[in-house]
DRENDO-410948 format. One line per 5 residues: number of its first residue (from 1); their letters; for each residue x, y, z of C-alpha. Coordinates in Angstrom, 2 decimals, decimal comma. Layout:
<rs>
NUM> A> X:Y:Z ~ ...
</rs>
This chain:
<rs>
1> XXXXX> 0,00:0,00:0,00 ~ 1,21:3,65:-0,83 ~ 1,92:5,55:2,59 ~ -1,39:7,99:3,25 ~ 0,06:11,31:4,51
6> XXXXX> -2,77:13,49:6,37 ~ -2,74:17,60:6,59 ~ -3,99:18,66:10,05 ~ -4,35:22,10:11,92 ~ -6,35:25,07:12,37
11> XXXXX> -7,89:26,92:9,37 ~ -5,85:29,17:6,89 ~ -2,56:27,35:8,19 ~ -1,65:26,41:4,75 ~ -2,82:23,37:4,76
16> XXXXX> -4,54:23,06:0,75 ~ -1,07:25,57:-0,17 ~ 0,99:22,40:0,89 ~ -1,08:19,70:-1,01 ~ -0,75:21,55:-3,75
21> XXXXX> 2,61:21,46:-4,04 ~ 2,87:17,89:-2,71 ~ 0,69:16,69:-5,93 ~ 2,69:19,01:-7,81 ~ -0,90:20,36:-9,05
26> XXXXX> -3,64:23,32:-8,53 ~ -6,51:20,72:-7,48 ~ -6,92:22,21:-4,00 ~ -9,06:25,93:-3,79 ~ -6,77:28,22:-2,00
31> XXXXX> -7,85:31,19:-0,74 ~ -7,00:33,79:2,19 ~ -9,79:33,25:4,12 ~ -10,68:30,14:6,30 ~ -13,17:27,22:5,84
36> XXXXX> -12,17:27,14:2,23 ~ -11,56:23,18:2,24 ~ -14,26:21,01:3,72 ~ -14,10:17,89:2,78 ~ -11,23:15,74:2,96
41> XXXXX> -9,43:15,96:-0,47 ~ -6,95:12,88:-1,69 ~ -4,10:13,27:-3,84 ~ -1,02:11,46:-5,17 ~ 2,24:12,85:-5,74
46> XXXXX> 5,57:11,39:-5,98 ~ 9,53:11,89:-5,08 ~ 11,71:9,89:-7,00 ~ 10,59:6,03:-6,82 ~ 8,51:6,78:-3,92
51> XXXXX> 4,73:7,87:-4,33 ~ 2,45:8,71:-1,40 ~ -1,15:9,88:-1,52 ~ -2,00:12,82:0,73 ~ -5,07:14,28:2,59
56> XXXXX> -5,97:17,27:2,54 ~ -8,86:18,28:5,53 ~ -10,68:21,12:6,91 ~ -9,14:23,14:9,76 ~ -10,26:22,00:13,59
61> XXXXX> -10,82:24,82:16,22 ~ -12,01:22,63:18,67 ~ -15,72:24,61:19,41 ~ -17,25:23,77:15,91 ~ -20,88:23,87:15,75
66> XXXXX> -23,06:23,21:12,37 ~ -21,39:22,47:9,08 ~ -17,84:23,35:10,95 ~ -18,87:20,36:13,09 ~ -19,48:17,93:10,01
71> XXXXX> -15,80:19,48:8,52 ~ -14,15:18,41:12,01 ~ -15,49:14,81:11,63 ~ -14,07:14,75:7,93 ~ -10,87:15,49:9,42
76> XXXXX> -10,93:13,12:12,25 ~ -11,61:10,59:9,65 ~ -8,80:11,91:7,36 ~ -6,03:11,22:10,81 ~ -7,79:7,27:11,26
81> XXXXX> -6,70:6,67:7,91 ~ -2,92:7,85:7,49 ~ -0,21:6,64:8,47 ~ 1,70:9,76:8,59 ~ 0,48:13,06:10,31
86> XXXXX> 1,67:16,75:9,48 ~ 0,82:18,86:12,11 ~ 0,66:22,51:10,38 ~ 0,83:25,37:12,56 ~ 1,10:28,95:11,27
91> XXXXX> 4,68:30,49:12,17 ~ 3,75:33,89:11,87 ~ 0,83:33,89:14,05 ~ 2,26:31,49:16,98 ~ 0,87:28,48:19,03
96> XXXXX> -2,80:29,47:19,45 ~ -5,43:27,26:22,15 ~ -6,13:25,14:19,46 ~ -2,96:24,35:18,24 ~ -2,86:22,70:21,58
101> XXXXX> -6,11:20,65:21,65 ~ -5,20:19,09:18,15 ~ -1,80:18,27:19,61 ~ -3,47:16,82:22,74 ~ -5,96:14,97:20,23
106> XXXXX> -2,66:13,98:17,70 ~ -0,66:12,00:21,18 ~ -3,97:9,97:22,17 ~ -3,98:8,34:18,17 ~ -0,04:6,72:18,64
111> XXXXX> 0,57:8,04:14,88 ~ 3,59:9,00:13,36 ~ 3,45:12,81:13,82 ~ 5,53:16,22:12,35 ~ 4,82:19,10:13,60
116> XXXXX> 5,28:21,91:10,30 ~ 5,83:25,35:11,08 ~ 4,31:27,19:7,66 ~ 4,54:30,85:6,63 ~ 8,26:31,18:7,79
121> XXXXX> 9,44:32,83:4,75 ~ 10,93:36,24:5,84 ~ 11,38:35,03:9,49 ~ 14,48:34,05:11,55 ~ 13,06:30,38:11,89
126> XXXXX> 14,76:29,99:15,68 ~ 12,11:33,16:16,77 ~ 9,23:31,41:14,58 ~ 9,62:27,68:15,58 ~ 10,41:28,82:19,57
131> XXXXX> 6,82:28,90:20,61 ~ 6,25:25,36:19,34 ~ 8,80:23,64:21,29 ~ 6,31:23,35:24,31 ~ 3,74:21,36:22,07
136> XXXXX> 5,52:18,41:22,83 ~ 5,36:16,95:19,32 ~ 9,42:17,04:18,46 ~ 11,13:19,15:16,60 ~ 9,04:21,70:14,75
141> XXXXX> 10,09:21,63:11,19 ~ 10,61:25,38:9,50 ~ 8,51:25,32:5,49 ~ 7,19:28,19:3,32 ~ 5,06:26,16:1,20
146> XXXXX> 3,91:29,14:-0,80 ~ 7,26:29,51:-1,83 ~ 7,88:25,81:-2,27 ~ 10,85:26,18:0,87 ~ 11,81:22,92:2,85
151> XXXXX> 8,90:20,96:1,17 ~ 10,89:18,21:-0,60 ~ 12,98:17,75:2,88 ~ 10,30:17,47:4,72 ~ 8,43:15,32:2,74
156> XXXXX> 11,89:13,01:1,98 ~ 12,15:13,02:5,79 ~ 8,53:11,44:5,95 ~ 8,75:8,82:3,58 ~ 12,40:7,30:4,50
161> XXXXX> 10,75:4,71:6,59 ~ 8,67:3,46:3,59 ~ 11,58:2,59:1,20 ~ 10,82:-0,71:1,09 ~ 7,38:-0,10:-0,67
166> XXXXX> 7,97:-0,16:-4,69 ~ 4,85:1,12:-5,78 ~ 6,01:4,13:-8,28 ~ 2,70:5,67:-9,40 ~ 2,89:5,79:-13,36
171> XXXXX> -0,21:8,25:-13,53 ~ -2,51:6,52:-15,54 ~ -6,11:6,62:-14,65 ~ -8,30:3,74:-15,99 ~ -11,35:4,53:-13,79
176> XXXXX> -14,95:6,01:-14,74 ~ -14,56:8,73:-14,07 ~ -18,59:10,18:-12,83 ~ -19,16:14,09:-12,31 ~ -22,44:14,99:-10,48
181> XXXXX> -23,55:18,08:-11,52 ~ -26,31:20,50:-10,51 ~ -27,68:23,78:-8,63 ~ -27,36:24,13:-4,99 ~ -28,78:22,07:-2,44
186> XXXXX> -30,27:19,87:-5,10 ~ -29,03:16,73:-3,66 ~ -25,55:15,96:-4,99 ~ -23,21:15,26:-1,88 ~ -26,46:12,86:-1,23
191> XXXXX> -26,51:11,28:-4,00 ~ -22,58:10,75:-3,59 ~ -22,90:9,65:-0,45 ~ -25,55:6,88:-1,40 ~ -23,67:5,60:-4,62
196> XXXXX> -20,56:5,26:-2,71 ~ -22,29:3,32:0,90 ~ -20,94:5,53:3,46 ~ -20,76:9,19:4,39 ~ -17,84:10,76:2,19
201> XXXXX> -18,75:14,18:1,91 ~ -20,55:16,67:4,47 ~ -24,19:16,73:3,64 ~ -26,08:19,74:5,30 ~ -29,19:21,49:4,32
206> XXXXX> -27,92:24,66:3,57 ~ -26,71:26,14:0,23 ~ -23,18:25,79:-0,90 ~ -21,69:23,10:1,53 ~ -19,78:21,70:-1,13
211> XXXXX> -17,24:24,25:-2,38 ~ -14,46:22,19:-3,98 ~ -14,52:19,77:-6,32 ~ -13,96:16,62:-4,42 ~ -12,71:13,14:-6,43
216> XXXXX> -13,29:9,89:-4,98 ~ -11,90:6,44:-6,25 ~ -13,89:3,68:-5,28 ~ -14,06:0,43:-7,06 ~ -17,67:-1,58:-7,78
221> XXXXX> -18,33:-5,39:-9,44 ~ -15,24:-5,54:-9,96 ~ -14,95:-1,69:-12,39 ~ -13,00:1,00:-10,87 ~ -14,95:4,14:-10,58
226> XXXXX> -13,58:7,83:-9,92 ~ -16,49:10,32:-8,29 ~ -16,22:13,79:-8,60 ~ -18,62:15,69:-5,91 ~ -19,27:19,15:-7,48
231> XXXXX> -20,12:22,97:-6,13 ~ -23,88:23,87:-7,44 ~ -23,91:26,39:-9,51 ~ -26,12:29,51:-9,69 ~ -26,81:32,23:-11,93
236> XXXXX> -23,85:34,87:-11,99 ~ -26,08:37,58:-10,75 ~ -26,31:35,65:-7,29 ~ -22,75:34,39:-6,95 ~ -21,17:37,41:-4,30
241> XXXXX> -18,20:34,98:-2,78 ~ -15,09:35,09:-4,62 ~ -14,55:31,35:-3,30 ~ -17,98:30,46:-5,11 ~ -16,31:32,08:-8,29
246> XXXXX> -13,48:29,57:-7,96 ~ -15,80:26,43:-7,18 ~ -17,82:26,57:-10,15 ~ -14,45:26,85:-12,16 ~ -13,87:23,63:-10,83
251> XXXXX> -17,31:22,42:-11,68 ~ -16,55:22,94:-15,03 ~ -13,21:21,85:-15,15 ~ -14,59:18,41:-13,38 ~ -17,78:18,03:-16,32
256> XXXXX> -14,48:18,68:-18,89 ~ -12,35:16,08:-16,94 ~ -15,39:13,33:-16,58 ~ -16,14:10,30:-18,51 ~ -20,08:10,44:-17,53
261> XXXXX> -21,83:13,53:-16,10 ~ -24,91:12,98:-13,67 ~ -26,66:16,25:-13,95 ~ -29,47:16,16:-10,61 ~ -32,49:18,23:-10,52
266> XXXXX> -34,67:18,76:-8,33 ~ -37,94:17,65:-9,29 ~ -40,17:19,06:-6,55 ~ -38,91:22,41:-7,48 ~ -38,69:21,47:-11,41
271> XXXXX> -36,60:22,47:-14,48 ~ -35,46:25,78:-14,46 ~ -33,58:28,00:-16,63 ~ -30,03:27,21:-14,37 ~ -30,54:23,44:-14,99
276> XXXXX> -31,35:23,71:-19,08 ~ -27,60:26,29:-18,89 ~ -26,02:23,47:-16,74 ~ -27,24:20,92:-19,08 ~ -26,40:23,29:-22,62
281> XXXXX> -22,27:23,38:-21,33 ~ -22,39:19,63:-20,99 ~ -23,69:19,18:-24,24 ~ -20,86:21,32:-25,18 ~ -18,14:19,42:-24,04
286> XXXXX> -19,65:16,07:-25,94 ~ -20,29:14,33:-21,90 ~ -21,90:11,46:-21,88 ~ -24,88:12,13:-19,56 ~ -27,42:10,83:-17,24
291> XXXXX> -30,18:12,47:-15,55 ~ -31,46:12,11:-12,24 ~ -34,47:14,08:-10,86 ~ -34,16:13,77:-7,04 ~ -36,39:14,37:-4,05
296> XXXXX> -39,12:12,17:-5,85 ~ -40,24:10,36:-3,16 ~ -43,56:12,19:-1,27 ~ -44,61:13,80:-4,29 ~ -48,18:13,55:-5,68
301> XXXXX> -49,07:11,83:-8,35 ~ -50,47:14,88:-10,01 ~ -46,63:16,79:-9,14 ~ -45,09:13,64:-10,62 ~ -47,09:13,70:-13,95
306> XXXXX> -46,57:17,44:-14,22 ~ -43,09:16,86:-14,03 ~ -42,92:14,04:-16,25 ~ -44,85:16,24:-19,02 ~ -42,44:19,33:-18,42
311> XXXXX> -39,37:16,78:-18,75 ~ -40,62:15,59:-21,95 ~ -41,36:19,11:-23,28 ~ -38,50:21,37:-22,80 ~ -35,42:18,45:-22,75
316> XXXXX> -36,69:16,57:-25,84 ~ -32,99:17,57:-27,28 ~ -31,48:15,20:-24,70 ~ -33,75:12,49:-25,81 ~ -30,17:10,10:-25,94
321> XXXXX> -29,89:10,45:-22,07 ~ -31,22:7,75:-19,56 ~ -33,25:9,27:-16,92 ~ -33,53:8,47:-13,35 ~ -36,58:9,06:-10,66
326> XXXXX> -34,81:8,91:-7,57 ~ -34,51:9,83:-3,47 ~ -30,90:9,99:-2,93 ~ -32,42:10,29:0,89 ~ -33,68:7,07:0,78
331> XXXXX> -32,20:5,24:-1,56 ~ -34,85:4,31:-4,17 ~ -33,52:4,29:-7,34 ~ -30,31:5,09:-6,68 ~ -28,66:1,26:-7,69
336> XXXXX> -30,67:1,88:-11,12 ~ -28,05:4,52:-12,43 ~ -25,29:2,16:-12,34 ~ -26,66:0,93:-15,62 ~ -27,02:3,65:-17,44
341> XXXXX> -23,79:5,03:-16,55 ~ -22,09:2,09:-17,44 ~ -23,76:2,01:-20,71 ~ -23,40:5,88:-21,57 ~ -19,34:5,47:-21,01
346> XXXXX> -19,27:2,15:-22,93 ~ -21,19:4,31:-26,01 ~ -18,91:7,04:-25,18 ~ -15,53:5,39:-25,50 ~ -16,30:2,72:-27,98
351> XXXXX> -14,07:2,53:-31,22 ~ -15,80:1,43:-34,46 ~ -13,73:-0,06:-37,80 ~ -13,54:2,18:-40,63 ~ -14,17:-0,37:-42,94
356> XXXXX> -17,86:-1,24:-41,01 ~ -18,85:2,49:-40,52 ~ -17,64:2,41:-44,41 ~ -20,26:-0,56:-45,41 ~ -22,61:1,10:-42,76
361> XXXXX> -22,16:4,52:-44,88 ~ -23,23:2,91:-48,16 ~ -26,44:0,81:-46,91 ~ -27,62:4,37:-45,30 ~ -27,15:5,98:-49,23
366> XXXXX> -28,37:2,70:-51,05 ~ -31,58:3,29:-49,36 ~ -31,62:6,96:-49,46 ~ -29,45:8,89:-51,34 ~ -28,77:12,87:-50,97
371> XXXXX> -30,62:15,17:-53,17 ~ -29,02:16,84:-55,80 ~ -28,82:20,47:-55,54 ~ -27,91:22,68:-58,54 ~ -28,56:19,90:-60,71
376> XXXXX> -25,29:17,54:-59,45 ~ -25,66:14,81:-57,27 ~ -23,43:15,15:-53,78 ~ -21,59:11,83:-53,51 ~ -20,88:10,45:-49,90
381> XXXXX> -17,28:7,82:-50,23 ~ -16,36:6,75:-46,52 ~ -16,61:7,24:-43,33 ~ -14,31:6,72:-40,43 ~ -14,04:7,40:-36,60
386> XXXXX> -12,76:10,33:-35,58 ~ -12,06:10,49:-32,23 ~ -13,84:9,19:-28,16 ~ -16,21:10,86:-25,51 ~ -17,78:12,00:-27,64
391> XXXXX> -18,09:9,55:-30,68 ~ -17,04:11,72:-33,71 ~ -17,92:10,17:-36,95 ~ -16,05:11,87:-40,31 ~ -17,87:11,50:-43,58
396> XXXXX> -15,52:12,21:-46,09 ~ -17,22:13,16:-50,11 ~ -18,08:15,68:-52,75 ~ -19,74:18,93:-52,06 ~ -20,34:18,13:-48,48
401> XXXXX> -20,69:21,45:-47,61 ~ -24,27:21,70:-49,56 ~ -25,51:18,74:-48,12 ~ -29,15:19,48:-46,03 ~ -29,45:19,44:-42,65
406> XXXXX> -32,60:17,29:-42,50 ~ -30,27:14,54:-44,48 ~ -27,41:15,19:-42,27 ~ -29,90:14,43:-39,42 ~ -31,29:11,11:-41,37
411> XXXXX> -27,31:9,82:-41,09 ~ -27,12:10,78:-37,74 ~ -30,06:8,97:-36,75 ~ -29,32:5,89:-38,81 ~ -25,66:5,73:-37,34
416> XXXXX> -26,83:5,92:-33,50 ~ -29,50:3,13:-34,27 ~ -27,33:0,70:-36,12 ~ -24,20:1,24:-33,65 ~ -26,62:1,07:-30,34
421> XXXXX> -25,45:4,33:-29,06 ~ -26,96:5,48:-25,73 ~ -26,32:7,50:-23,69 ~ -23,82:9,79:-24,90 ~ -24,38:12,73:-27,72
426> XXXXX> -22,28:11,78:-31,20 ~ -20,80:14,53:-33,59 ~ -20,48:14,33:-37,30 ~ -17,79:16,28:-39,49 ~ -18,28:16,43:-42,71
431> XXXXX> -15,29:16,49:-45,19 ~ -14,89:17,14:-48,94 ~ -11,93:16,45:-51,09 ~ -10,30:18,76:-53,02 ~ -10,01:18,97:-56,85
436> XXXXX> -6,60:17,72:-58,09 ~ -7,69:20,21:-61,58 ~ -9,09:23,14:-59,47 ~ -6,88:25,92:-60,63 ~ -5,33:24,25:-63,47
441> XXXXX> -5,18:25,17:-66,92 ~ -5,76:22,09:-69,80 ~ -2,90:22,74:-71,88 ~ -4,11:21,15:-75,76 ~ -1,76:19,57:-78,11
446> XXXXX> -1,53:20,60:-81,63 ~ -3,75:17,77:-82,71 ~ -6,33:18,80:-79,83 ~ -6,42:22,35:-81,40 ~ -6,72:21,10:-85,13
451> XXXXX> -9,58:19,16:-84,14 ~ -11,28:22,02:-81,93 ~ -10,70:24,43:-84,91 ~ -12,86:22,30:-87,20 ~ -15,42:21,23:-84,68
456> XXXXX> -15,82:25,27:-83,94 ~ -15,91:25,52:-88,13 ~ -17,97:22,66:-88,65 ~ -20,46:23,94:-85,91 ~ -20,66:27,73:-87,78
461> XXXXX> -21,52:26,09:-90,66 ~ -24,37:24,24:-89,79 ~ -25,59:27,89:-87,67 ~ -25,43:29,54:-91,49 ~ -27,50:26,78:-93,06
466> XXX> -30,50:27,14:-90,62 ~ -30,33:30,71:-90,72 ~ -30,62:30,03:-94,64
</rs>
């Protein structure tokens, strides 16, 4: 097993600065303010041979009430599971009460601890680490993690007792990878929560708990699976925070980075204008997609049918997505999706021959051929795949470019019912070859020109005698 390193201390300590440079990556919000993080974030990074996966957490203060009380859990929970503790403090602004309860709390779990004086940059470390010596956790070790100082010794330091693990970590991802997507306090961290069997992320029933985007590997029947807990987003006008700014950023960098998007709505409140935006961007990125409308259970049957009808009505250019009626409170439904996700990323990544999309091309035209427009008939040769998630299918012919949108539709249609494609939305490119005698000049030979001299005669001739 790779060695689990945990980040623990008080808020705006530094603790998402420092996984950030651990993964050598940006996937942590930063921000000078505290609560940023909430729920426990992993990552993997590596030194040399030696990879590690790290935790990131919420800050602990010790009097949490609320949502600060479900981050405190998520960071209790974050300490069971390493094997390695840093203790971050903040240099600058000294050993504070709390400080010393998480120390107190750090001693009772027999854990490997280091205790990692941040912020020292500008400081005589001696004055900055001398307040920490009474925490009783060793030596206090002197970073600046915003500046990337005394990171690789510290973490080097941490890791020399695992040398005998030889696990390098090549990067490679082969996971679904599932982004659930929606507005606000629609349901999602549920929903998460309920796919995955336990309680990963904070749920609370207020607006906005989730703030970063939070990816969880998990592994089901035998498939790995990657899910990606989202921030809802809102209409600009509405979004104040500059930390909201910077979670739906990584929203949409999570929909880009997903195999299969779950977009939730909430049906008791129905479709609305945020969720058709929501659902026009993953369009736009070619996501495979699933819908879930959540909170059904208690509903009327006269709310239900409404819904249904309103569904049908306004997302009939989704028609290719499964959709889901589901309580991610309860659980109904919820074991249903695994289907449809697992179909909508099988349509999504599957690869096709050219030679069968080829023979597929030419049935479609035997039975139907394009009009002709200005008289000439528009001549479709081949087809072949042109690229994954989403499908892209290249037609290459003649004069592609005046070929009608109602027959570009009839191809579509024909392709997604002949290849079973479900699930996902499928792009077509049309291409046309170029002339090999566009901007050429036909040169005659001598007997060419005799014989167009006395065609031109012979035709003059035969002018004068009907004239006559």
């Amino acid at each position: 097993m790779l060695p689990v390193i945990a980040l623990v201390g008080r808020p705006n300590v530094g603790k998402s600065t420092l996984f950030n440079r651990m993964t050598k990556s940006r996937d942590a919000l930063v921000a000078d303010m505290p609560g940023v993080t909430r729920d426990r974030k992993y990552g993997e990074g590596q030194i040399g041979e030696q990879a590690y996966i790290v935790i990131d957490t919420g800050g602990i203060t010790g009097d949490e009430q609320g949502i600060d009380h479900e981050m405190a859990q998520q960071s209790l929970q974050a300490i069971e599971e390493a094997d390695v503790i840093f203790f971050m403090v903040d240099g600058r602004a000294g050993l504070m009460p709390a400080d010393s309860m998480i120390a107190e709390h750090l001693r009772r779990t027999e854990k490997r601890v280091y205790l990692v004086v941040n912020k020292t940059d500008g400081l005589d470390p001696d004055i900055a680490m001398s307040d920490f010596h009474t925490v009783g956790m060793g030596e206090p070790l002197p970073i600046a993690a915003a500046h990337n100082r005394g990171v690789t010794v510290l973490t080097e330091e941490c890791l020399s007792s695992f040398e005998d693990v030889d696990m390098p970590f090549d990067g490679r991802d082969d996971s679904v990878r599932i982004a659930i997507v929606g507005r606000p306090n629609v349901g999602k961290s549920t929903l998460v929560n309920r796919l995955l069997g336990e309680d990963r992320v904070i749920v609370f029933d207020e607006a906005g708990t989730t703030r970063d985007s939070i990816y969880i590997p998990y592994e089901r029947d035998g498939q790995a699976y990657t899910l990606i807990d989202t921030a809802g987003v809102r209409r600009r006008k509405n979004i104040k925070e500059v930390v909201e700014k910077f979670s739906i950023i990584k929203t949409l960098q999570a929909i880009k980075d997903a195999n299969v998007v779950v977009l939730v709505i909430d049906a008791r409140q129905g479709l609305s204008d945020q969720d058709l935006h929501m659902l026009g961007f993953v369009l736009e990125t070619g996501r495979a997609l699933v819908i879930a409308l959540n909170k059904w259970d208690g509903m009327t049957d006269e709310d239900k049918k409404e819904v249904k009808e309103q569904i049908h009505r306004r997302l009939g250019f989704a028609e290719f997505a499964r959709f889901h009626f589901i309580s991610a409170l309860y659980g109904s439904g919820v074991g249903e999706m695994y289907a449809s996700i697992n179909e909508a990323y099988e349509s999504a990544m599957a690869k096709w021959a050219t030679h069968r999309l080829t023979l597929l091309l030419e049935d479609i035209v035997a039975d139907h051929q394009p009009p002709q427009v200005a008289g000439r008939r528009i001549k479709l040769r081949y087809a072949h795949q042109g690229g994954s998630n989403p499908p892209i299918i290249v037609v290459h012919g003649n004069r592609t470019e005046h070929l009608p949108e109602s027959y570009k539709r009839y191809l579509k249609n024909k392709f997604i019912k002949v290849l079973r494609i479900h699930g996902t939305p499928v792009r077509f490119e049309f291409k046309t070859g170029e002339n090999p005698f566009a901007g050429k000049r036909n040169t005659l030979t001598p007997r060419q020109q005799r014989k167009k001299v006395r065609f031109q005669k012979h035709v003059k001739e035969i002018k004068k005698g009907r004239k006559k």
